[in-house]
C-alpha positions in Angstrom: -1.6 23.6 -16.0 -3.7 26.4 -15.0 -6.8 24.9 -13.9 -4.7 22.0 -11.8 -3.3 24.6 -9.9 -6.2 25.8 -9.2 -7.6 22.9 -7.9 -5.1 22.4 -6.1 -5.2 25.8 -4.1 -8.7 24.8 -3.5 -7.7 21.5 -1.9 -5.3 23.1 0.5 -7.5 26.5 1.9 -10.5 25.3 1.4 -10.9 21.7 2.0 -7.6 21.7 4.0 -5.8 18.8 2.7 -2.3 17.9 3.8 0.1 18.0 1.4 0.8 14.8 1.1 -2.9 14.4 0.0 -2.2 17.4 -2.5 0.7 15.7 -3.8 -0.9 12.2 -4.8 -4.0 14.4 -6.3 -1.6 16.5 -8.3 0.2 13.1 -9.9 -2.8 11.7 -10.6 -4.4 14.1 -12.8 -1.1 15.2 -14.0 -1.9 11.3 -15.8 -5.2 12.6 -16.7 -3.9 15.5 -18.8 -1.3 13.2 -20.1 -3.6 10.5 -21.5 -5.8 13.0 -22.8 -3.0 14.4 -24.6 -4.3 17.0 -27.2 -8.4 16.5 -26.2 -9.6 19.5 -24.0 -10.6 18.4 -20.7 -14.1 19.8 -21.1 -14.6 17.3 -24.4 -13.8 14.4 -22.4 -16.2 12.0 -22.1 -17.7 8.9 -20.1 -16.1 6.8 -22.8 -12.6 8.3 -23.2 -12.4 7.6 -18.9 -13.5 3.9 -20.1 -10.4 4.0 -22.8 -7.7 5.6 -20.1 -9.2 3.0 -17.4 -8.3 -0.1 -19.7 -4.6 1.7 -21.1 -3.6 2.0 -17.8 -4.9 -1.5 -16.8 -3.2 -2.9 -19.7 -0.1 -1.8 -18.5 -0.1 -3.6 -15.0 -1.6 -1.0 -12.7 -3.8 -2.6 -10.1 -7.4 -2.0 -9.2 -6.6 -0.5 -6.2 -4.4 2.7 -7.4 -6.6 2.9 -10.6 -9.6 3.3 -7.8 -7.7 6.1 -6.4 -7.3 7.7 -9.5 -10.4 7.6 -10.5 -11.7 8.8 -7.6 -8.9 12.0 -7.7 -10.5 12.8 -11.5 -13.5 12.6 -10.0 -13.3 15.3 -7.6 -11.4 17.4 -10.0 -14.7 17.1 -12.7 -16.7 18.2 -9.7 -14.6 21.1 -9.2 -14.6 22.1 -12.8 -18.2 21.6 -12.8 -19.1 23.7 -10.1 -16.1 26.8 -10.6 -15.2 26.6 -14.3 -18.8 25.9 -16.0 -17.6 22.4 -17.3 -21.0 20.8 -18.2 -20.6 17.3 -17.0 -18.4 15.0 -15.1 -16.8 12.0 -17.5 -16.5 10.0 -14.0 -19.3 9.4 -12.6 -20.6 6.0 -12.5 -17.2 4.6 -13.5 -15.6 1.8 -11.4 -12.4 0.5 -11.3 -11.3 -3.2 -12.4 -11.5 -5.2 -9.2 -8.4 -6.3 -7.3 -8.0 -9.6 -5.8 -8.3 -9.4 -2.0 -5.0 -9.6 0.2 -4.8 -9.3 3.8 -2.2 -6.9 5.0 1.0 -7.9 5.9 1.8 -8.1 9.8 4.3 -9.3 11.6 3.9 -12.2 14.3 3.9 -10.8 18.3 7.5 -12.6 18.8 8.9 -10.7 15.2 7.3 -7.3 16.2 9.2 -7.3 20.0 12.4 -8.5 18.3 11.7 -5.7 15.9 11.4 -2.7 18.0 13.8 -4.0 21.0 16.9 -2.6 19.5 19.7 -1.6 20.9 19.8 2.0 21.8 23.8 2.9 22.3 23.8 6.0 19.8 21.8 9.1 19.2 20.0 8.2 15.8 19.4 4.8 18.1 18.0 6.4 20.5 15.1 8.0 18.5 15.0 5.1 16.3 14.3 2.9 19.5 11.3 5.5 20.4 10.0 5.7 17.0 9.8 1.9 16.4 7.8 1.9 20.0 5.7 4.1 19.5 4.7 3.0 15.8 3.7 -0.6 17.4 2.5 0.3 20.7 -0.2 3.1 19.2 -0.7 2.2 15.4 0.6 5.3 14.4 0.1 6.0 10.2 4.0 7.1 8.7 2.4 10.6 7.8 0.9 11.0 11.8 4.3 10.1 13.1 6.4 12.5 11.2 4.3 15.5 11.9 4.0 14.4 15.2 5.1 17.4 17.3 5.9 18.3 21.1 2.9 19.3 22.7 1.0 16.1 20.9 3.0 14.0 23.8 1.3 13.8 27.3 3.3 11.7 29.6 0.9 12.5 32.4 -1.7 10.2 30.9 0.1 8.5 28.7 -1.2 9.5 25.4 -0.1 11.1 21.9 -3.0 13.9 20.1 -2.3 12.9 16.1 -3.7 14.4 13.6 -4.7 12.0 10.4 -6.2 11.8 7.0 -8.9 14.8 6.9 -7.0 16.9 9.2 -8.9 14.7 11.6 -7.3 14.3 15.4 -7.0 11.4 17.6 -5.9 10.9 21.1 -4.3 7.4 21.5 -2.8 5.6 24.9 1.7 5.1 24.2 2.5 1.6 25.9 4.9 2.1 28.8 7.5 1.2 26.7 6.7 3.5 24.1 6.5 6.4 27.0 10.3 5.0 28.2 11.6 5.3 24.9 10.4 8.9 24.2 11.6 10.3 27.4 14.9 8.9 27.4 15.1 10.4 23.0 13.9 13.5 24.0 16.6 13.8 26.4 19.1 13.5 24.0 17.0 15.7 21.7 17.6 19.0 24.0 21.6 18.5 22.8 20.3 18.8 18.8 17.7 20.6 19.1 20.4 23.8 19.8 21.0 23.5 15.9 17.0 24.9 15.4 15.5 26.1 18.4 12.7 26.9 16.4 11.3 23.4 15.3 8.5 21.4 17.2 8.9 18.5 15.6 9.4 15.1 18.4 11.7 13.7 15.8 14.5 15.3 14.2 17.8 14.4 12.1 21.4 15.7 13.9 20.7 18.5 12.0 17.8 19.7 14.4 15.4 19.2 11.2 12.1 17.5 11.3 13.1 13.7 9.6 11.6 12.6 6.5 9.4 9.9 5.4 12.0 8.3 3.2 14.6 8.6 5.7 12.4 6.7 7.8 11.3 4.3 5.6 15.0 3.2 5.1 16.2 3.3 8.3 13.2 0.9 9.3 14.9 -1.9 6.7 17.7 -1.3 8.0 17.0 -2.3 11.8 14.7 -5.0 10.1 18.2 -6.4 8.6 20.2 -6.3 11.6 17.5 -7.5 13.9 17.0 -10.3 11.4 13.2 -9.9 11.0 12.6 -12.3 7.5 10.5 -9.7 6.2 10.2 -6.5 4.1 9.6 -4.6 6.6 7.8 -1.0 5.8 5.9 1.6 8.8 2.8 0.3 7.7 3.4 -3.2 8.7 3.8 -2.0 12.2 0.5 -0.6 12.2 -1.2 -3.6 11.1 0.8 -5.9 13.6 -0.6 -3.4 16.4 -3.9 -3.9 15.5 -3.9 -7.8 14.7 -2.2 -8.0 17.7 -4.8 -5.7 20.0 -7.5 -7.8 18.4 -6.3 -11.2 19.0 -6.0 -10.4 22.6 -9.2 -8.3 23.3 -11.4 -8.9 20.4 -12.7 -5.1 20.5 -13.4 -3.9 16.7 -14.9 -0.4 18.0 -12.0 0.0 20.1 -8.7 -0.8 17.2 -10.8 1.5 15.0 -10.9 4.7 16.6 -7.3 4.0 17.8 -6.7 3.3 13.9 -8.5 6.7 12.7 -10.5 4.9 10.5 -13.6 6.1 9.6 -15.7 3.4 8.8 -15.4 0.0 10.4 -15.4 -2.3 7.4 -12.3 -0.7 7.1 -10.7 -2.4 9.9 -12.5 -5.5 9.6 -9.9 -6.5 7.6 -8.0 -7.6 10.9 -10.7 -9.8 11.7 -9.5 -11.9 9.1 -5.7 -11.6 9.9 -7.2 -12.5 13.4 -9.0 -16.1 12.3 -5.6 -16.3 10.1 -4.1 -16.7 13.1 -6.7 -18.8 14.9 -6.8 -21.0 12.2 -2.7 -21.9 12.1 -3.4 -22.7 15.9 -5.8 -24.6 15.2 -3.5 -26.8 12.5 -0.7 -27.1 14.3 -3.0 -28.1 17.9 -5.6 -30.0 16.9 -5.2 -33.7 16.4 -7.9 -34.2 13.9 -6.4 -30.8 11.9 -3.2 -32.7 10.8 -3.3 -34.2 7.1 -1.7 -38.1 6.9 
């Protein structure tokens, strides 16, 4: 659709969003168009949002991703608004359905070293080894690590320059272990790398090329299998293990959140409660008035 693609051209030169971003905008209002099926975009109306919201609810999609739909129409009424004369935006003032509230998943301080002590006796090891120690030891997002490139690494203080939702950049300390890791890889890297000269990028497959999301993805289950971690094990749960674990040991919120990238703070609250989660099963297990008879 003609007016989709211009949005998204918009998205990338002028607000500069990654890809990625793009990508998850385009899907989403590519199920916009769809469940307005024959309706023009600029008849839709508050209550036809309120009919897609409960359709799509209806058919088991959370609160959570309908909220991020919702909030991808929304910009895209605001665009049409502004450039293409549409008179209103259907969106505004429509929430989504709320979502019971989980805590995210992290893995215990004994699981995460199990985890990312593999053994390194191959090349693919080798960077696998440095990517599992770098995702714990600095929190990194899946997105950050995979466009992480060369001159982001500075062994001389021991930090990594990432760059993360917003086109937003970080500098966050690697753990010595982490550092040992990526020094030893990028050893072995110099013998691939002779397959594309040209590309920046700290991790690459044996074909010299930048590695994939997915690719990662799947070869974190499988070290999570053979390291016999009890867990579905995906990047993400890395990251919130590194911050559960950084806040059980120094309590600093202000600090785990710029490390995190987050923006706002109530975001990473959230660990404060994986943190009394884990207070709280000390307590049970130590306490002699905890027990139950």
């Amino acid at each position: 659709m003609e007016l989709l693609a211009e949005y998204l051209t918009f998205l990338n030169f002028e607000r500069g969003l990654s890809p990625l971003t793009r990508e998850n905008y385009a899907r989403d209002i590519t199920q916009l168009i769809k469940l307005a099926d024959s309706s023009a975009l600029n008849e839709l109306q508050n209550i036809h949002i309120r009919r897609f919201i409960a359709s799509l609810h209806s058919k088991g999609l959370g609160g959570k991703s309908i909220a991020r739909m919702l909030s991808s129409w929304r910009g895209f009424f605001e665009f049409l608004v502004i450039r293409k004369g549409f008179t209103a935006n259907p969106v505004i003032g429509l929430r989504a359905p709320k979502s019971p509230k989980t805590l995210p998943q992290a893995l215990s301080i004994e699981q995460a070293t199990k985890l990312v002590d593999i053994s390194d006796d191959d090349t693919l090891a080798v960077r696998d080894h440095a990517i599992l120690e770098l995702f714990y030891s600095s929190g990194l997002r899946l997105s950050e690590l995979v466009n992480l490139n060369l001159d982001a690494l500075d062994f001389s203080d021991g930090t990594v320059e990432v760059t993360g939702k917003g086109n937003k950049t970080r500098i966050v300390p690697m753990g010595a272990h982490a550092m040992e890791a990526i020094q030893k890889w990028l050893q072995i890297r110099t013998t691939i790398s002779k397959y594309n000269a040209a590309e920046k990028a700290v991790f690459i497959g044996l074909q010299g090329r930048r590695v994939g999301a997915r690719n990662l993805q799947l070869r974190l289950k499988e070290w999570s299998i053979k390291q016999g971690i009890n867990s579905s094990v995906h990047p993400h749960m890395l990251r919130h293990s590194f911050a559960s674990h950084v806040l059980q040991s120094s309590g600093d919120l202000r600090a785990v959140q710029e490390m995190l990238g987050h923006a706002n703070i109530s975001t990473t609250q959230i660990y404060t409660h994986l943190d009394f989660q884990h207070l709280s099963k000390t307590y049970d297990a130590a306490h002699p008035r905890a027990k139950k008879k």
